[in-house]
C-alpha positions in Angstrom: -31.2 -37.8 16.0 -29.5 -35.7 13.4 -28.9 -32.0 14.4 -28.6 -29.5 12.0 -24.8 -29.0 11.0 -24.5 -25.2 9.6 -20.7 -23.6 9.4 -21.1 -20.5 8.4 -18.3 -17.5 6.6 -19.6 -14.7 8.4 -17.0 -12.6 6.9 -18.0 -13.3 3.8 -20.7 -10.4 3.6 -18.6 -7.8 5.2 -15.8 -8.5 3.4 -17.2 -9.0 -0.5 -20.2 -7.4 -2.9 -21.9 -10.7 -3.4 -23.5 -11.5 -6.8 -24.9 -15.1 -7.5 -25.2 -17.6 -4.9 -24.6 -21.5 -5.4 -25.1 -24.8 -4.0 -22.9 -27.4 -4.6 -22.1 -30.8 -3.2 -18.6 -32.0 -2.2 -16.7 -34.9 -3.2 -15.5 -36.3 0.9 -13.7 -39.1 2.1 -15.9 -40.8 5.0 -13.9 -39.7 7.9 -14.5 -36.1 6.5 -18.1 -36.5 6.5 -17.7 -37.6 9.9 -16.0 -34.6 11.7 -18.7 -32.3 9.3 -21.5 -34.1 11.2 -20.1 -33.4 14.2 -19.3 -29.8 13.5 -15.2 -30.0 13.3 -14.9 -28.0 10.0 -14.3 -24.0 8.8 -14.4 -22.7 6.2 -13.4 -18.8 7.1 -10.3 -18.8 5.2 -11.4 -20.7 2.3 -12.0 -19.9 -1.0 -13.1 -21.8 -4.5 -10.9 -22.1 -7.9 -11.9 -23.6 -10.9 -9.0 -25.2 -12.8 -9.0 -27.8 -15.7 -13.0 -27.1 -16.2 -13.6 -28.0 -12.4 -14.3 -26.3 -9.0 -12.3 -26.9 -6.2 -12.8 -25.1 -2.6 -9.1 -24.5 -0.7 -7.6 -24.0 2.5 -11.3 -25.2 4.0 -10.2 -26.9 7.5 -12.2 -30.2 8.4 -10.2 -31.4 12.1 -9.3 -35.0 12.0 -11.9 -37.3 13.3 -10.7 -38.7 16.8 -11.4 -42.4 15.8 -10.2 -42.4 12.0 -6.6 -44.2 12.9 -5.0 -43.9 10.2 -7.3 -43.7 7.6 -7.7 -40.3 8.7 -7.7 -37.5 5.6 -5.0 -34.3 5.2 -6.7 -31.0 6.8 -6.3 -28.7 4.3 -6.9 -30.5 1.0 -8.1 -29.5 -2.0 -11.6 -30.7 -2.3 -13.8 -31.0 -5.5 -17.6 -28.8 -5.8 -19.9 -30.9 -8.1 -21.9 -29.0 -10.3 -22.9 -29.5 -13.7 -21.1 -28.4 -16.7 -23.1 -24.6 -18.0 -22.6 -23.4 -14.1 -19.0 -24.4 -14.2 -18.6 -22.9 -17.6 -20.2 -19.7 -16.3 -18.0 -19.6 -13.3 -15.4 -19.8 -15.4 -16.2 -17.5 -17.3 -16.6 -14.9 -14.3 -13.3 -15.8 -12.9 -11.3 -14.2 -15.9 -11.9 -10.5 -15.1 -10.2 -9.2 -12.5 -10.8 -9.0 -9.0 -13.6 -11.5 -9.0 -13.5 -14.4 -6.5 -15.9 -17.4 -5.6 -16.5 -17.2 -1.5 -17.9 -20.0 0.6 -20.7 -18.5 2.4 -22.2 -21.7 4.3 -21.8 -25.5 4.7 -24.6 -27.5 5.6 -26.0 -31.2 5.5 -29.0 -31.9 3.0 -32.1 -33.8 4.0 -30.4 -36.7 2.2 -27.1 -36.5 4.4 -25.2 -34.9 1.6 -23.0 -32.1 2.5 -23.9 -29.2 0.5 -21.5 -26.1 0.3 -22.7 -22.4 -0.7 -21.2 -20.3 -2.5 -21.4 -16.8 -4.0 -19.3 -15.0 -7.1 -18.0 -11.7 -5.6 -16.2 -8.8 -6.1 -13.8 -7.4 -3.2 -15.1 -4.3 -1.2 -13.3 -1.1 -0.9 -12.2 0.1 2.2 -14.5 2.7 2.3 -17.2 0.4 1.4 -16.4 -1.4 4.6 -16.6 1.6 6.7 -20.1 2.4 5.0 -21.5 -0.9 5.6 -20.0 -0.5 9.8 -21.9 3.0 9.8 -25.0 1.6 8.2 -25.0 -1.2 11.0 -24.8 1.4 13.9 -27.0 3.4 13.0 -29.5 0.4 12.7 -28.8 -0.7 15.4 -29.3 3.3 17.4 -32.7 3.4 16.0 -33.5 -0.2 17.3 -32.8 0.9 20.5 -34.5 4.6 20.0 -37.5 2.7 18.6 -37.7 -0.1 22.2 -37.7 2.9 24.4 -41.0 4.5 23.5 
């Protein structure tokens, strides 16, 4: 009865050089696991931090769940990314040179019902890497359609 619950940062690829990817679980409140399973969440202008030797995802939506009263959470809260201690460590130790960011890629629900988050360490593109990656796409896409007519 469960459907597949994938919110995906589809800017994420075009808009940073990704290095390592990472799965992490979150630490929810139940009516925020509730409005994930239905799909109310984004995660577009979210981004991770790690502070006091944790890793915390911000400014990640999740819509109020309609029948929460009010037990119902904040929208934009800081929410906490369990993983053990030598990826955190790591992490942190990526996040000290500058220009290097954490982006949330995809949010999902395991087989178990957990809600996973993934994320990748990245560096910022250039605009001209941008423009690059644009050409690159149309000219894919040219010889697709060069390709389907013969």
């Amino acid at each position: 009865m469960q459907r597949n619950i994938n919110i995906v940062n589809k800017k994420a690829r075009f808009e940073y050089h990704l290095i390592d990817e990472y799965v992490a679980g979150m630490q929810l409140s139940g009516t925020e696991i509730k409005s994930i399973r239905i799909g109310k969440a984004s995660i577009v202008e979210a981004y991770c931090v790690v502070s006091d030797g944790e890793v915390f995802i911000r400014n990640m939506h999740i819509q109020a769940y309609e029948n929460g009263s009010f037990y119902n959470h904040r929208l934009r809260r800081d929410r906490k990314l369990l993983l053990n201690r030598k990826e955190i460590d790591k992490l942190e130790k990526f996040m000290k040179d500058k220009g290097n960011t954490l982006v949330p890629l995809k949010m999902f629900i395991s087989d178990k019902g957990w809600a996973k988050l993934k994320f990748a360490t990245a560096k910022g593109k250039k605009l001209y890497d941008k423009r690059s990656d644009l050409k690159d796409k149309d000219d894919k896409r040219a010889m697709d359609r060069a390709m389907k007519r013969f």
